[in-house]
VOLUM-197531 format. One record per atom (N, C-alpha, C, O): x, z, y. Coordinates in steps of 0.02 Angstrom, whole numbers, plus 50000, padded with zeros to 5 digits. Layout:
BEGIN
XZY...
END
This chain:
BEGIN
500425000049939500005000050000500435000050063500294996450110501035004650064501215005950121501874999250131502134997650184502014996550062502584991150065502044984750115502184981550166501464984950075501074978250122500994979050186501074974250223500784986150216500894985650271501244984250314501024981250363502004986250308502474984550334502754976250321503094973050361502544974550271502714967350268502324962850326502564958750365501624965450317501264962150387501134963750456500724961650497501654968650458501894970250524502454964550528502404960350572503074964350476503504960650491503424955150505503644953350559503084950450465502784944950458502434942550532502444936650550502114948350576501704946650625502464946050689502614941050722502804952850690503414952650737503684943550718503574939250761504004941850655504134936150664503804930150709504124926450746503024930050699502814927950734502674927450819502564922350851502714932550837502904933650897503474932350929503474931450990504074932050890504684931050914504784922050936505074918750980504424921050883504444912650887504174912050943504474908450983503614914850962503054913651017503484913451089503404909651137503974919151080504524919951160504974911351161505344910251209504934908151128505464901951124505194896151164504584895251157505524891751208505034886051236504934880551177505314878751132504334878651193503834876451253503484883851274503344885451332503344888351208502764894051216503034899051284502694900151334503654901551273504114904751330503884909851324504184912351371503494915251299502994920051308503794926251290504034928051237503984927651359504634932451345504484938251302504794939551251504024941351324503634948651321503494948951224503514953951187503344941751207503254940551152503824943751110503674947651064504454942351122505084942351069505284947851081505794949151049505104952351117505134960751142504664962751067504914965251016504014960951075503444966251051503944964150965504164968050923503964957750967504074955750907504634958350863504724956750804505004962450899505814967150871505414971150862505224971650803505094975750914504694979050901504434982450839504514987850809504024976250831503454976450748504264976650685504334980950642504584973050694505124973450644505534979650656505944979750609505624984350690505884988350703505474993850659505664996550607504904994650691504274998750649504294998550587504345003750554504234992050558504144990650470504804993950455504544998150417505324995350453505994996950422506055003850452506535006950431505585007950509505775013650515505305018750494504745016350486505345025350481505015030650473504455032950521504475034650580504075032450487503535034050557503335041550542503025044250496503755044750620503675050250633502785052850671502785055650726502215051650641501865051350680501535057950695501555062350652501175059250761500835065050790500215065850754499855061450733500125073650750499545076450719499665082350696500205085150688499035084650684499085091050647499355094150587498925096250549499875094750573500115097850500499485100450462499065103350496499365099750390498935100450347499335103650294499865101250273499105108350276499565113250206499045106950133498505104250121499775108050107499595103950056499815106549973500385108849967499465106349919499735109049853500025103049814499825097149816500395104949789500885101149731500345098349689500685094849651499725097549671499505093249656499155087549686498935082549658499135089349751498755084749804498885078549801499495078249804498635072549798498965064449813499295065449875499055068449923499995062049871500325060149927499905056249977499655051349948499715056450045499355055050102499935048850103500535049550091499535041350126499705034950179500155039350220500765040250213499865041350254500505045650319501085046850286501625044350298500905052650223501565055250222502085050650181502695051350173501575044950153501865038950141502425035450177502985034350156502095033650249502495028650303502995034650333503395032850376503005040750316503415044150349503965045750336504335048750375504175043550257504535040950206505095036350230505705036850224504765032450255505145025450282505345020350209505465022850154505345015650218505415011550158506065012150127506475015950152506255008050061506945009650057507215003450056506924998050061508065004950044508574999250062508224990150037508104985150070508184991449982507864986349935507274982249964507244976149971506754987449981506214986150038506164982650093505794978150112506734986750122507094981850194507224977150199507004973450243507774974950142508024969150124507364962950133507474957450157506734965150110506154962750082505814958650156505694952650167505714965850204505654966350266505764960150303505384955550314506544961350326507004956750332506854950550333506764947650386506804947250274506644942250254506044937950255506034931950264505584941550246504884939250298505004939750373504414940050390505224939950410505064942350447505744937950488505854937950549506054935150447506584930250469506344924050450506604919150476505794923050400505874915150385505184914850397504934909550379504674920350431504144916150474504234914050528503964908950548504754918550574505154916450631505624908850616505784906550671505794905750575506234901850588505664893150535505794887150541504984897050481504904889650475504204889250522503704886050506504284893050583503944888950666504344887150698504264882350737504894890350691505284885750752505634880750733505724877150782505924878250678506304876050669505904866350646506304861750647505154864750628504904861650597505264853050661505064847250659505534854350683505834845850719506274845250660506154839850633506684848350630507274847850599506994842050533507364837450515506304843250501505954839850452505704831550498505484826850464505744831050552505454826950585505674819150573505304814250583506504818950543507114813050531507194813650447507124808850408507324819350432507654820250340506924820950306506884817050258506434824050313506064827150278506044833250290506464836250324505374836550254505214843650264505644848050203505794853550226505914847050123506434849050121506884852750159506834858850167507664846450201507874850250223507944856250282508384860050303507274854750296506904860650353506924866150322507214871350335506554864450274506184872250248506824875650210506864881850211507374871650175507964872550160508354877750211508574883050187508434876250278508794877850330508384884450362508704888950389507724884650356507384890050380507534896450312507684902350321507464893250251507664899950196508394902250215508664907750208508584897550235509504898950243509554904350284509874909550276509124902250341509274908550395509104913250391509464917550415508444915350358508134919950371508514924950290508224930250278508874923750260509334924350214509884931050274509974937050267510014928150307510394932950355509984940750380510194946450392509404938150381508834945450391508764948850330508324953250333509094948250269509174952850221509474958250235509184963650230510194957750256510694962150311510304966050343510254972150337509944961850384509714965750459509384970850433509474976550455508894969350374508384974750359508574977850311508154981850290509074977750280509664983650227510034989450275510094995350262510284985950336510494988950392510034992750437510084997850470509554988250425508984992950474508624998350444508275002050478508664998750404508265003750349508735009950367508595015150397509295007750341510175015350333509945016450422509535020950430510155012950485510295014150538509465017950585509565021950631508775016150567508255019350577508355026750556508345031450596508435027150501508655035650434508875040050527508545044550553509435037150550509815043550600509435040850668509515035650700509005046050678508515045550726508785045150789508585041550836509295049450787509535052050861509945047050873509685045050925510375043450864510935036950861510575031450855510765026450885509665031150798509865025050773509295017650823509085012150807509265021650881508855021750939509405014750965509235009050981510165018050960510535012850989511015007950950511395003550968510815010750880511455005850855510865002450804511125000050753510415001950806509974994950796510124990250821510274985350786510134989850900510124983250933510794980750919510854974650913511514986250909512084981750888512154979850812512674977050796511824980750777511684980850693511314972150715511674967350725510704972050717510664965350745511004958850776510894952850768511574963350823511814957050863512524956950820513034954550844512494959550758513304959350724512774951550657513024946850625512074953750665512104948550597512054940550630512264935250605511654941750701511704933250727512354932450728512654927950698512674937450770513504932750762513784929950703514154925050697513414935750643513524929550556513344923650583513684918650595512684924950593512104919750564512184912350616511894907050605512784914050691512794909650723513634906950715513814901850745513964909650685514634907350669515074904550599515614901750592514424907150547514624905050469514114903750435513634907650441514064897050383514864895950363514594889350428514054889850457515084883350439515224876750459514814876550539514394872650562515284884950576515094884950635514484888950657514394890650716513964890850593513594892950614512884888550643512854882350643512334893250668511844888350693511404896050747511084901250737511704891850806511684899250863511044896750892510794899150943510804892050859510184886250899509544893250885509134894450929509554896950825509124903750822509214909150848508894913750822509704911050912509754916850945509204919450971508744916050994509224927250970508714928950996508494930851098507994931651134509344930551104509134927651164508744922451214508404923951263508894915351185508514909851207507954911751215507744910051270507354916651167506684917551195506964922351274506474924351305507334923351292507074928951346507364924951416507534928451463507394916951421507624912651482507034914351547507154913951607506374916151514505864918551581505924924751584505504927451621506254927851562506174936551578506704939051614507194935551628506624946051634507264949951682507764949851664508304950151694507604949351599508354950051528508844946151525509394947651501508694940051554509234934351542509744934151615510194930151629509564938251643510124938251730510564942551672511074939251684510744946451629511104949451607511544945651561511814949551522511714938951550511994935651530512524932251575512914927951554512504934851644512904932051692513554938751691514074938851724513354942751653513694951051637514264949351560514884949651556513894948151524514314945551462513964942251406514004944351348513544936051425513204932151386512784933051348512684938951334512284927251309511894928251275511984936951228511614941751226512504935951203512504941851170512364949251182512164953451142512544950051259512254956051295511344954351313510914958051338511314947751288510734949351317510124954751266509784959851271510394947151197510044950451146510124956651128509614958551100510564961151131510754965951146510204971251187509904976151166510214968251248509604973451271508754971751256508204974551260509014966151239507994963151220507864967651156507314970251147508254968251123508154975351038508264982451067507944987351051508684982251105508634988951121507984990551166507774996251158507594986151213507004987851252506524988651198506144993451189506584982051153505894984251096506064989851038505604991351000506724992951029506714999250976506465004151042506045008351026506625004151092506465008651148505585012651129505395018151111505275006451146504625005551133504345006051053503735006551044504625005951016504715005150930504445014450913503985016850879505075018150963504995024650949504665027650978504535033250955504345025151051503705027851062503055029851032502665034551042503095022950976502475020950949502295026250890501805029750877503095024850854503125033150786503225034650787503195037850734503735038150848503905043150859503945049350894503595048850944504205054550890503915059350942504335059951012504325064451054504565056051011505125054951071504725050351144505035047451189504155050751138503855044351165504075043451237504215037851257504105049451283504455048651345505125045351361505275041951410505715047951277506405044851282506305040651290506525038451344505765033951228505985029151204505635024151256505805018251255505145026351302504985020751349505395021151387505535015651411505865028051418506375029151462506865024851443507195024051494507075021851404507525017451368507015012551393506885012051453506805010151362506615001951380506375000251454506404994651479506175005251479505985003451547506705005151601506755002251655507125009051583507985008951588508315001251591508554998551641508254999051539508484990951516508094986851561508314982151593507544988851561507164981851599507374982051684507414977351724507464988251692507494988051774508394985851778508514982351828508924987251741509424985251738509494978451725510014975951745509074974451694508954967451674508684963651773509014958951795508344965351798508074964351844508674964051916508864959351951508804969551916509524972651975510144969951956510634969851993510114967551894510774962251902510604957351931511104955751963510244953951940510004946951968510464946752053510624942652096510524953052039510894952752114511514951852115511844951452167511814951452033512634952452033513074945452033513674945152020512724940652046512834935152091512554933352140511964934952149512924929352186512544926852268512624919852254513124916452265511814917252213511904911052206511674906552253511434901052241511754909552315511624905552396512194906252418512404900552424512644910352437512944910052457513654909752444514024911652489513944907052379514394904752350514624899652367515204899552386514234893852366514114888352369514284884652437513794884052473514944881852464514944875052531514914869452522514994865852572514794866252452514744857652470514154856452407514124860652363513734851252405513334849852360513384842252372513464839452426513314839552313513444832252286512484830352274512064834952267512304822752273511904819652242511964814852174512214809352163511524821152124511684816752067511024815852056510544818952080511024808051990510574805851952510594806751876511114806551843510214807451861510044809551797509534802851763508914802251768509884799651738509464792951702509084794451646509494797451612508694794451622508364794051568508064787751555507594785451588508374784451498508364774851498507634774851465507174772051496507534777651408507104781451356507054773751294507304768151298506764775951258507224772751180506424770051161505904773151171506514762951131505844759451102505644762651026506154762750992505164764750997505134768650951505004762450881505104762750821504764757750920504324754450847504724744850856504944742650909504704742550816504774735450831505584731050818505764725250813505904737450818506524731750829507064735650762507034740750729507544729650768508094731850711508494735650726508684734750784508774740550695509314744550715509774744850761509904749450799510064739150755510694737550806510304736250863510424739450915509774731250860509464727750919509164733850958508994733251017509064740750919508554743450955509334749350998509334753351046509734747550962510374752451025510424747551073510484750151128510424740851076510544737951131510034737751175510074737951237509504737351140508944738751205508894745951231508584746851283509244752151191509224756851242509914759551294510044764151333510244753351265510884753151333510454749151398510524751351455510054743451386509834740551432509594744951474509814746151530508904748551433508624752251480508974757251512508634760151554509434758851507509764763851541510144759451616510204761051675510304754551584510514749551635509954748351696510104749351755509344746251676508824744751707508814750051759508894749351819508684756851713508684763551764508884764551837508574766451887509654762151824510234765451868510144758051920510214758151981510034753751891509834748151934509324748451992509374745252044508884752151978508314754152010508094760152058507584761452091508794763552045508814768852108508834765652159509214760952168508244768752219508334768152269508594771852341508304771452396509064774652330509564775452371510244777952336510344778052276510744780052390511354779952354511624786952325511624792452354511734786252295512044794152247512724794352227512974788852212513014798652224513704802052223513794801152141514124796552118513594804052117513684803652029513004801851984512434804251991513194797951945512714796051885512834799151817513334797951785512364802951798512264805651720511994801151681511484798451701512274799451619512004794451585511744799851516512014805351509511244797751474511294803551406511844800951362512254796651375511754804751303512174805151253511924799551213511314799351203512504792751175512174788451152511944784951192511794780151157511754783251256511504778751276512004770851275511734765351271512334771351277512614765651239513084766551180513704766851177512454767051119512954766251035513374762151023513774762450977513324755851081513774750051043514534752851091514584753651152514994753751044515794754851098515784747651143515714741851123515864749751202516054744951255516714743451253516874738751289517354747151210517614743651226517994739451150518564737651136517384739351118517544732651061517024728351055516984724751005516584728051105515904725351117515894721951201515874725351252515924714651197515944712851262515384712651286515484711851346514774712751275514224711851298514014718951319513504718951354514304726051303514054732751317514434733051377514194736451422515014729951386515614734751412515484729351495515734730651550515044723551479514674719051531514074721551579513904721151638513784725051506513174729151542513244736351582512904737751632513664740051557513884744151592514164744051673514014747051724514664738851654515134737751722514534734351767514694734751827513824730851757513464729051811513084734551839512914734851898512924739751784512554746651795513254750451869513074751851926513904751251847514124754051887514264748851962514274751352018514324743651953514284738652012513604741352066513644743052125513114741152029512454741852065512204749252104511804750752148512824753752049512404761352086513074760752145513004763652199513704757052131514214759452183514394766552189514524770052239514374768152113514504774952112514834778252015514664776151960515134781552025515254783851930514824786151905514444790251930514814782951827514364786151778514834789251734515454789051731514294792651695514704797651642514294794351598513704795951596514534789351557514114785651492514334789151421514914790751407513764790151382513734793351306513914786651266513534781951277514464785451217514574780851190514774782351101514594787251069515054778651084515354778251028515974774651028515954768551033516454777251023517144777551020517734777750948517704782950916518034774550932518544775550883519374775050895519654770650927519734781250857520554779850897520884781050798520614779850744521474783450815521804782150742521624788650696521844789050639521184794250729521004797750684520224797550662520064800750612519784794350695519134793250670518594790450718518824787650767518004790550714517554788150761517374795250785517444800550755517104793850845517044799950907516434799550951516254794150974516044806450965515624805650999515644806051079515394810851108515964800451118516244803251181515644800651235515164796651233515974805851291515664805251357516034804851392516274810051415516314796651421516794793051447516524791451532515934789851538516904791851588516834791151669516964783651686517504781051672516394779851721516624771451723516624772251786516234776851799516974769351853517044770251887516974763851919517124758951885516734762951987516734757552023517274753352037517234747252028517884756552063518424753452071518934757352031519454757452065518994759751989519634762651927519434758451870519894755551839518584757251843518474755551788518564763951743518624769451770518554762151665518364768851614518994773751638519574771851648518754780451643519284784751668519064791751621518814791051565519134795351637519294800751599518634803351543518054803751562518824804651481518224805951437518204812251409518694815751423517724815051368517554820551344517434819351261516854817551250517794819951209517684819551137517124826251127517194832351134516764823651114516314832951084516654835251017516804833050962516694841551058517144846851006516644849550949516804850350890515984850850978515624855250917515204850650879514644849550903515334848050829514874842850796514394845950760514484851650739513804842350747513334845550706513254843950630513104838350607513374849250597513374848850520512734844950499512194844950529512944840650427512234838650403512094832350443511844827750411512234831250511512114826350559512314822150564512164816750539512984824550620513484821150651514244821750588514604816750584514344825250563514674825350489514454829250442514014833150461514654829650365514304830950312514874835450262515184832850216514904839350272515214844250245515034843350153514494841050134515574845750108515734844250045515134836750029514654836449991515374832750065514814827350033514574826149998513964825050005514964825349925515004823149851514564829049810514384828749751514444833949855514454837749829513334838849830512914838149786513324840649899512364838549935512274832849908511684831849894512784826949891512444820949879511734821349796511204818249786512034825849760511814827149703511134830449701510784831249652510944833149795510244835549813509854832549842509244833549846510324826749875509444822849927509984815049927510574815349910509664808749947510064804749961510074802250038510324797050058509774807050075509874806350133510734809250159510954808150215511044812150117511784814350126512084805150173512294803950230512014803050147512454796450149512264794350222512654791150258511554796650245511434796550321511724799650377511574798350436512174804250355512664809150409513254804350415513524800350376513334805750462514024803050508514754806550470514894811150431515034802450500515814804150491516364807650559516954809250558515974807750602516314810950676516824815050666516754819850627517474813750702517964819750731517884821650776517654819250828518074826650763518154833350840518504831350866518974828450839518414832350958518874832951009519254840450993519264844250944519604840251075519924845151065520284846251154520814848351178519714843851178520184845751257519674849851307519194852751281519734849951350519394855551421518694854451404518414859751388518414850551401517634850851379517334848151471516754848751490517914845251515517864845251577517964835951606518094833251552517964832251641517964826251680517924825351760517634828851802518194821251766518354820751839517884815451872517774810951831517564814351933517244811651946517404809652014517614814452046517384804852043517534802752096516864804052162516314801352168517044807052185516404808252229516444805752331516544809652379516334797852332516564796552381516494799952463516764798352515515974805652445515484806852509516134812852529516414813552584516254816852463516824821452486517604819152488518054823252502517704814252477518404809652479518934815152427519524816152444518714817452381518974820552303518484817952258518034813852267518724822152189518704820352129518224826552086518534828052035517714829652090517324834452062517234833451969517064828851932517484841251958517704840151892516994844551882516744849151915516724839851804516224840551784516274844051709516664841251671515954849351686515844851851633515254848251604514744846351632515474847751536515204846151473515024848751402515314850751351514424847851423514114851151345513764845951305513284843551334513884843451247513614836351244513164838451180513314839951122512454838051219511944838751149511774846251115511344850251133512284846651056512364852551017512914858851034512964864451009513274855851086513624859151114513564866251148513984870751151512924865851171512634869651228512384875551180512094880451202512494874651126512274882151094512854885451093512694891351082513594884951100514134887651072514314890651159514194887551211514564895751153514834901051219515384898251247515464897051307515854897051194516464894251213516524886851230517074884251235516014883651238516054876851266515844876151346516064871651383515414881051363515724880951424516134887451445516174887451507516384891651423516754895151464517494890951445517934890751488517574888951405518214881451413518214878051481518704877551518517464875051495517234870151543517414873051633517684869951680517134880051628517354883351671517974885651680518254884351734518314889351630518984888551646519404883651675519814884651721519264878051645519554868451659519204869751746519374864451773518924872851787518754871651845518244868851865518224865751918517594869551811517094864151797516644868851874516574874851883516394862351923515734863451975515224864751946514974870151958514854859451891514284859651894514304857351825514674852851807513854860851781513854857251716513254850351711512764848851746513644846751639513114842751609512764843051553513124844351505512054842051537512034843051466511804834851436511224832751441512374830851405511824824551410511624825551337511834830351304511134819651307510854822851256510504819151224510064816751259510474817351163509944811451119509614815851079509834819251033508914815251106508634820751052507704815651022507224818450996507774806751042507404803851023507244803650920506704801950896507734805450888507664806250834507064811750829506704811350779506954816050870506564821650837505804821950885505424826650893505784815250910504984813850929504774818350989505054819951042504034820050954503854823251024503894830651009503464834051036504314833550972504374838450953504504844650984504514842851043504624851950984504984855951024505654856451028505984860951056505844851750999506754852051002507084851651070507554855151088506814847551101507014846351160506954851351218507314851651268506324856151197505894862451237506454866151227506744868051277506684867451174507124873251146507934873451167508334877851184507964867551159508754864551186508874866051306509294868651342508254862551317508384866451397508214873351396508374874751454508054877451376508084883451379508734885351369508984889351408509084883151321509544885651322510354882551398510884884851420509964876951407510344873551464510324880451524510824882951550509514883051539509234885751599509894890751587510354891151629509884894051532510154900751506510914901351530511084906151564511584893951503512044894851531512034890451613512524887751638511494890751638511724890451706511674898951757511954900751809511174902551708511354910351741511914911651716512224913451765512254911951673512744915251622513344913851673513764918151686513344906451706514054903251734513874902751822514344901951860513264903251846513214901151906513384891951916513844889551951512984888751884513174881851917512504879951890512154883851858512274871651909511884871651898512064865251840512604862351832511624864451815511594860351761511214852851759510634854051745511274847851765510904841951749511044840951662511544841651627510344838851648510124839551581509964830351569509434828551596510194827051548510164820151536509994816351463510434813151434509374816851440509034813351404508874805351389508624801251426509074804751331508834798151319508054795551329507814790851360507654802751275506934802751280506754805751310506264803851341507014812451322506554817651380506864821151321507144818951271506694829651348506564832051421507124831151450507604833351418507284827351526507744827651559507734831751624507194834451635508224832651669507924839751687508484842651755509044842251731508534844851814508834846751863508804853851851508304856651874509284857851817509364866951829509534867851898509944863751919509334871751937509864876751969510254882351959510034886351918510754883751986511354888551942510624896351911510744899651861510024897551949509724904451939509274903251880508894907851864509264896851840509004894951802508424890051801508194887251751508214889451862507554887051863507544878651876507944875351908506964876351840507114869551853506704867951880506134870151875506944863051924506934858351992506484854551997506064854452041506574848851921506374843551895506404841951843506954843351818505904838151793506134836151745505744829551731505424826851776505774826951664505264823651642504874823751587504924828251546504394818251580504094818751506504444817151452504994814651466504344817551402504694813851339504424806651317503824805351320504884802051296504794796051295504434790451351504064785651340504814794451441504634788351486505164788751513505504793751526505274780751528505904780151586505884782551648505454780151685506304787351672506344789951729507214791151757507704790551721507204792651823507674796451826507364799151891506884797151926507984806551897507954814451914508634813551971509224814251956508374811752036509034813752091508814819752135508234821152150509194821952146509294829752171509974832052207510494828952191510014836452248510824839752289510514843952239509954845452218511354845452224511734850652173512444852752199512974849852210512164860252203513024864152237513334864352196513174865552137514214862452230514964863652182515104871152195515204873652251515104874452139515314879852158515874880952114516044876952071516194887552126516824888152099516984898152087517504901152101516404900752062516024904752064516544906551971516634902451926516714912251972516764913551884516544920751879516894925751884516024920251871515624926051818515784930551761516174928551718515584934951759515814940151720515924940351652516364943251620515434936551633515354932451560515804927951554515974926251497516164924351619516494917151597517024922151590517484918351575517304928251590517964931251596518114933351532518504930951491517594940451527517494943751467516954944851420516774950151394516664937551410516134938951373516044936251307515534935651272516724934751299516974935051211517284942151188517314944251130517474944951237517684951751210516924955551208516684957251153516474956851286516094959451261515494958351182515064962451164515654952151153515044952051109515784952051071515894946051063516324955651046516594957650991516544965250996516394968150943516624968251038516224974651035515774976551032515784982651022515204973951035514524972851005514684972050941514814976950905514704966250922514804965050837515254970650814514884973150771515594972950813516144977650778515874983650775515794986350720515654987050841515104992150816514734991450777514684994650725514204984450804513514986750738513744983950673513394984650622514434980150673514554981250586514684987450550514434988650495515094991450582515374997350566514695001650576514675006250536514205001350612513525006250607513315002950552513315005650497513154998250558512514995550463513164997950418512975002950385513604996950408513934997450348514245005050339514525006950287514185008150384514315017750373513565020150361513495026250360513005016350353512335019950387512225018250318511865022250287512395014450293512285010050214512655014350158512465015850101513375016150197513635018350125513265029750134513195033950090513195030050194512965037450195512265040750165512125046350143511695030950181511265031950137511365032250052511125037250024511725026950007511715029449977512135036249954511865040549919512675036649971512835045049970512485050649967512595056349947511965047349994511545052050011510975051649951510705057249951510765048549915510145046249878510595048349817510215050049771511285048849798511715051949733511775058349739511755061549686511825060349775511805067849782511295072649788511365078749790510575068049790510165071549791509995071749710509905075949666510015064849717509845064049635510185068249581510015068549522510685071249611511385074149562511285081549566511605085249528510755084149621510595089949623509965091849570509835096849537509645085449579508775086349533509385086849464509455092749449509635084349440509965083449365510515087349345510825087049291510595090749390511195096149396510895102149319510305102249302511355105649290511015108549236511385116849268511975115949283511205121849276511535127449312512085132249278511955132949218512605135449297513215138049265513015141149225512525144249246513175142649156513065145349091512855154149120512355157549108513585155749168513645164449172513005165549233512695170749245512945159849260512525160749310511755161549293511335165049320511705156049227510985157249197510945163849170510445167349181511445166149134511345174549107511215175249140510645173049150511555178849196511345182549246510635182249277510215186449292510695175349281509905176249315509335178449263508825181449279509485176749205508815180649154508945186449148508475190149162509595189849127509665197349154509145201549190508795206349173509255196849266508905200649299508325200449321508005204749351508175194749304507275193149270507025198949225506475201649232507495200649177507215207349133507315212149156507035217449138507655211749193507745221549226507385221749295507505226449332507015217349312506635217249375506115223049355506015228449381505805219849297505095224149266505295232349249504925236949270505705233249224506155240049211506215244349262506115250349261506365241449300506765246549385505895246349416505655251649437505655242949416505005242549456504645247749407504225250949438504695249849332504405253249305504805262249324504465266949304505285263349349505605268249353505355271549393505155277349388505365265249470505255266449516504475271949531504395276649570503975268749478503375271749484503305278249435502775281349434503695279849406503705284249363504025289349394504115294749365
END
């Protein structure tokens, strides 16, 4: 009785958590939703009247849930409660391969919430501590769950739901990871209100976090950082879905991108092109490398074109600078490729599970600043541009690389027409909005299909578009040169995060069971031979002396 309950508590928190993610955005959602998972794996201390009870009485529901579940249980917990959260969010992924490897990739993850709720079970047990080393017990398993094995998949953080809430200015402090960090700690806050008798602490905690989430917003001056701002465009060519042959249908979405930039009407400082917008390499393709150079003739200005590239170690996903009068100048290889995708890890090996294996790419990694130079005639310099290309934008260290390299203003360009009208694209600018608080700059988001999109460094967007129409997005965007607290130390801070809450789940784990042998070792214990005399001894001479006594 009391295992189902808690399962459909968990089950419901999952659901809610999904609910905080865009398009839905519902922040408040992925709060309540730790919350409910917090509850299912803890002891519910609840208020009421003590009732004297006899050793034959049925154990009471209450004194059931007050129990708290056990390790095994958790594990159980966990796991619902991770893979209702991940097969809602994750269903674009089925949209290209099939529903397979979706539902494949959603068991995978939510595989990591086994931990959480083995850990959460031991770390709930210590009431007084386990208030705070929940939320780092959590942020030690995404850092698994976003770094191993083949990089990880950080695209499920639990930060990203909190880009509309107070919570996410705290990523400009030490990144996503502090954020999620306080979004578990506001909802265990509230967790122990609910069962526990602490109820003043535990809102004092979460309403603590939230007003600290809020008052950082002040710990950048994203007005007044800022002396020069550039005009950029943001093309979105957008891609024909039905009708044409493969090859024919990349060249018609270089055209349209061409068409695009053709059609601005007035003049702009820099052009964003997306990712892919021209598949054919321009420069083993005379007819791309034709269309391009009329696209940059016409804006009289540099683009940053998404191409396909090959050198003596492999084919490459670059984002190369064409310039009006230099011609192709400085490029960007994307460093973080996407598994399964963009390359295919033990090939020979998946091939034996689906035959869509043979559909992943062969891509090498870059390996430089993650940064580009851009010629910007209005300021008579060269504005170096950060790059996050696509899949990039989930990983921390791709732009605090970008920023280090001296990056103004980031880019996110991006082909995400494979996955329709799906939420992939919803999910992916959220996380754009996210590192433009984290870094202070603002971000242009450059789509093939949509959503394409103008950030400002405070997160909020400007502009965007629909999915699957040709548009483009011009806008002033400040150079700033601004480095944030996160761009400094906010790989150290989320290793002190992680290192604690490993060392809390895994001391909380081995003390529980320590603890469950020793009890057990006391029920089975058999008592000292001289000690049992004795005690019947004086079991018989109790009656004796009490008979003296009255005599």
């Amino acid at each position: 009785m009391t295992l189902s309950i808690r399962l459909a508590i968990a089950g419901l928190g999952g659901l809610l958590v999904y609910a905080s993610y865009e398009p839905i955005g519902w922040f408040l959602a992925g709060i309540v939703g730790i919350t409910l998972l917090y509850v299912s794996l803890a002891p519910w201390n609840l208020r009421g009247p003590a009732k004297k009870r006899k050793k034959t009485d049925p154990v009471t529901l209450r004194e059931q849930l007050a129990t708290g579940p056990t390790v095994a249980q958790g594990m159980l917990l966990g796991f619902v409660h991770g893979l209702v959260q991940y097969l809602l969010l994750l269903p674009w992924i089925g949209e290209f391969v099939g529903n397979l490897p979706y539902i494949a990739l959603a068991v995978v993850m939510a595989l990591y919430s086994i931990a959480l709720g083995a850990a959460g079970v031991a770390v709930a047990r210590w009431q007084k501590w386990g208030v705070f080393l929940f939320p780092l017990a959590y942020v030690a398993v995404e850092y698994l769950r976003s770094n191993w094995p083949f990089g990880g998949f950080a695209w499920v953080r639990l930060a990203w739901g909190q880009v509309n809430g107070p919570l996410a200015n705290l990523t400009a402090l030490g990144g996503p990871a502090l954020v999620t960090t306080a979004t578990v700690l506001v909802a265990v806050g509230v967790g122990v209100a609910i069962i526990g008798r602490t109820r003043l602490a535990g809102l004092g905690v979460a309403a603590l976090i939230m007003v600290i989430g809020m008052v950082s917003s002040f710990y950048v001056d994203r007005e007044g950082t800022s002396s020069e701002t550039i005009e950029v465009a943001a093309v979105q060519g957008n891609v024909p879905r039905m009708g044409l042959e493969f090859n024919a249908q990349r060249r018609a979405v270089l055209a349209n991108h061409v068409r695009e930039t053709r059609n601005l009407d007035s003049q702009v400082d820099l052009v964003i092109w997306p990712e892919n917008s021209s598949d054919v390499n321009p420069f083993t393709d005379v007819e791309a490398s034709t269309l391009i150079t009329s696209a940059v003739e016409s804006a009289q200005a540099p683009i940053l074109v998404g191409t396909i590239t090959r050198d003596e170690v492999g084919s490459r996903n670059t984002m190369i600078v064409f310039d009006p009068e230099t011609g192709a100048g400085e490029y960007h290889n994307k460093k973080y490729l996407q598994p399964f995708g963009e390359y295919m890890p033990y090939r020979d090996f998946f091939r034996m599970f689906s035959p869509w294996v043979d559909a992943a790419g062969n891509f090498q990694p870059g390996d430089g600043t993650g940064t580009v130079s851009m010629d910007a005639a209005k300021l008579g310099r060269a504005v170096v541009v950060g790059i996050q290309t696509c899949y990039e934008v989930i990983f921390d260290q791709a732009g605090r690389d970008a920023i280090a390299a001296g990056a103004e203003f980031l880019a996110t360009p991006t082909n995400n027409a494979t996955f329709g009208f799906t939420d992939m694209t919803y999910q992916q600018l959220a996380m754009s909005r996210m590192r433009a608080i984290e870094f202070d700059r603002a971000v242009v988001v450059s789509a093939t299909s949509g959503v394409s999109a103008i950030v400002t460094p405070d997160g909020q967007v400007e502009q965007s578009t629909r999915i699957f129409e040709a548009a483009t997005l011009t806008a002033d965007i400040p150079l700033k040169q601004t480095i944030t607290l996160a761009a400094r130390v906010g790989f150290y801070v989320e290793m002190v995060l992680v290192i604690i809450g490993s060392l809390a789940g895994i001391a909380a784990l081995w003390f529980n069971a320590r603890s469950r042998t020793t009890t057990s070792g006391r029920k089975d214990a058999k008592p000292h031979p001289k000690k049992a005399a004795a005690g019947k001894s004086a079991q018989r001479g109790a009656p004796v002396r009490a008979s003296a006594r009255r005599a």
